[in-house]
C-alpha positions in Angstrom: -7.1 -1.1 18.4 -4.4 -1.2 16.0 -0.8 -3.6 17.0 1.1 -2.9 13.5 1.2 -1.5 10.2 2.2 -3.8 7.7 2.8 -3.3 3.8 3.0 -4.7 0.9 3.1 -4.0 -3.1 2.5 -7.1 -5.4 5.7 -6.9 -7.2 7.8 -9.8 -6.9 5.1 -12.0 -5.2 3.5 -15.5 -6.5 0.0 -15.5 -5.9 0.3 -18.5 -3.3 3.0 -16.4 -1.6 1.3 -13.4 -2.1 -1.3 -14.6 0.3 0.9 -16.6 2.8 2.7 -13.4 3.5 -0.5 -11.8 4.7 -1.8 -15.0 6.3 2.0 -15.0 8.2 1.7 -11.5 9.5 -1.9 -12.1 10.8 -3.2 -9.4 8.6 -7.1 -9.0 9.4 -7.2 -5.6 7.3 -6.1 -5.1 3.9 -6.3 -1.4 2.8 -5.9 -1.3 -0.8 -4.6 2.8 -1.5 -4.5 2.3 -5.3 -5.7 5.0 -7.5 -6.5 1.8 -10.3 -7.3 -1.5 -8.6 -5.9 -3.6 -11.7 -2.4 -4.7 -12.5 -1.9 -5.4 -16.7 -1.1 -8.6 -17.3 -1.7 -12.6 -16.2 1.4 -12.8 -13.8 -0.4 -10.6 -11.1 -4.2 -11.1 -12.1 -4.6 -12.1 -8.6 -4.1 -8.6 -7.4 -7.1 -6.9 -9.5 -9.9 -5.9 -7.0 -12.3 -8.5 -7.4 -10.0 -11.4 -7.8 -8.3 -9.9 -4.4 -11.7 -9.5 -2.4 -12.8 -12.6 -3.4 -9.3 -14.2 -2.2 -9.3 -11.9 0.9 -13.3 -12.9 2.0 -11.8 -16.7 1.8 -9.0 -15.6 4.0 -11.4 -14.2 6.4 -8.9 -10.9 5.6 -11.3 -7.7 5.5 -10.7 -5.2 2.9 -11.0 -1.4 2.6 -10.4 0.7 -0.7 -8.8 3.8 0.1 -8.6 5.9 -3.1 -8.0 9.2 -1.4 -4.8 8.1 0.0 -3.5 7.3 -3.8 -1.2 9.6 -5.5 -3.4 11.9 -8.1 -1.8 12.4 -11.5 -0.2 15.5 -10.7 1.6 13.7 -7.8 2.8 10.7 -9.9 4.0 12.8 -12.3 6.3 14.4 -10.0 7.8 10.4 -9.5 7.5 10.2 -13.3 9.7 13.3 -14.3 12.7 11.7 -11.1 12.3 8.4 -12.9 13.1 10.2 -16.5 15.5 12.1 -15.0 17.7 9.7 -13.4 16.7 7.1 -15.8 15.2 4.0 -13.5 12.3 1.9 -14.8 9.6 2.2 -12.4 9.7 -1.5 -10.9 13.5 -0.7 -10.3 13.0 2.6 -8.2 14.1 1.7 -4.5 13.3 5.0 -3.5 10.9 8.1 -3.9 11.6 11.5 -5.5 12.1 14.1 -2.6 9.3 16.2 -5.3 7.3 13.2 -4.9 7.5 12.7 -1.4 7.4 16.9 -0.9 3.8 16.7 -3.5 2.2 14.0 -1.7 2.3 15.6 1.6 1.0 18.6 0.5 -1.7 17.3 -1.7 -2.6 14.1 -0.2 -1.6 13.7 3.8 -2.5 17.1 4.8 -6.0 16.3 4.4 -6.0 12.5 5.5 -7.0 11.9 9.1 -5.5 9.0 10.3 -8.8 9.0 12.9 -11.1 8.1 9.8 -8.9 5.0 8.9 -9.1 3.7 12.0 -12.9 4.3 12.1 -13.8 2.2 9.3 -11.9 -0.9 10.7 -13.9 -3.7 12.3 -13.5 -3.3 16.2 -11.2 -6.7 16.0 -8.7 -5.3 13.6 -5.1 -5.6 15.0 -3.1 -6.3 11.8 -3.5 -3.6 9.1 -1.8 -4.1 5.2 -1.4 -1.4 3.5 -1.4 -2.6 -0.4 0.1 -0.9 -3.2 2.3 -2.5 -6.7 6.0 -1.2 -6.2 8.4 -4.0 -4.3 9.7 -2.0 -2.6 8.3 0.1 0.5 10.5 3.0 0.2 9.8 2.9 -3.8 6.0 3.7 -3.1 3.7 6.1 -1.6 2.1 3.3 1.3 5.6 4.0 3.0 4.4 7.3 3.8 1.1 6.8 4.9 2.3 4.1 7.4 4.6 6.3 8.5 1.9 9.0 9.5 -0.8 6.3 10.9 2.6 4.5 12.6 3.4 8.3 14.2 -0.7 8.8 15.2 -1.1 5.4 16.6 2.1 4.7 18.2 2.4 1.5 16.1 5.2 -0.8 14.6 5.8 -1.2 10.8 6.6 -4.1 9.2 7.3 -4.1 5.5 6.7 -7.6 4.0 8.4 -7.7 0.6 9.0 -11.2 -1.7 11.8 -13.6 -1.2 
């Protein structure tokens, strides 16, 4: 059974310290919810989905894609349009659109089952990552999902975010 949520978004991160983070919070699951598994350019190559798994496998970290807990493009865009709006580049949003937040309930965690997450895991899993791009937590959808599977499971959260 679950002990903790943890997350984490690559922004901000070294790759060395990237991985220490995870190694430090005794991750043993890392559930990637991005809709694209790549990150443009060298800085965080480390964080595109085979580079990761293969990282991860040294680690003796298990991964787990979860594509239907990212945003679609209808729900980004609802991000997109608050970003425009109140003018703030995406990597320097600390927070989530209320539309956002509002869309991706509706469209997203009203049909995940927090049940089916915990089904996949390896019967050892304690510590699970969720992994996303924004810094930080509040700034990205991964908040909200640990905040259902924190509710379900009766779990802590602990958001790991770069020095």
């Amino acid at each position: 059974m679950i002990e903790k949520i943890v997350t984490i978004g690559v922004y901000g991160f070294a790759e060395a310290e990237f991985f220490d983070a995870l190694q430090q919070a005794s991750v043993d699951v890392f559930c990637d919810v991005r809709q694209r598994r790549g990150v443009r350019g060298a800085t965080y190559a480390f964080a595109n989905s085979q580079r990761l798994q293969a990282r991860l496998a040294e680690l003796g970290i298990h991964y787990l894609y979860r594509k239907d807990l990212a945003p679609t493009t209808a729900v980004r865009q609802q991000q997109k349009t608050a970003d425009r709006t109140s003018k703030v580049a995406k990597r320097q949003r600390d927070q989530l659109s209320q539309d956002f937040i509002e869309a991706y309930g509706a469209e997203i965690l009203s049909q995940f089952e927090p049940q089916s997450l915990l089904d996949e895991l390896p019967p050892t899993a304690k510590v699970v990552a969720l992994f996303c791009v924004e810094r930080e937590p509040a700034a990205c959808h991964r908040s909200l999902v640990a905040q259902k599977l924190a509710q379900t499971f009766n779990v802590p959260i602990i958001d790991i975010r770069p020095e």
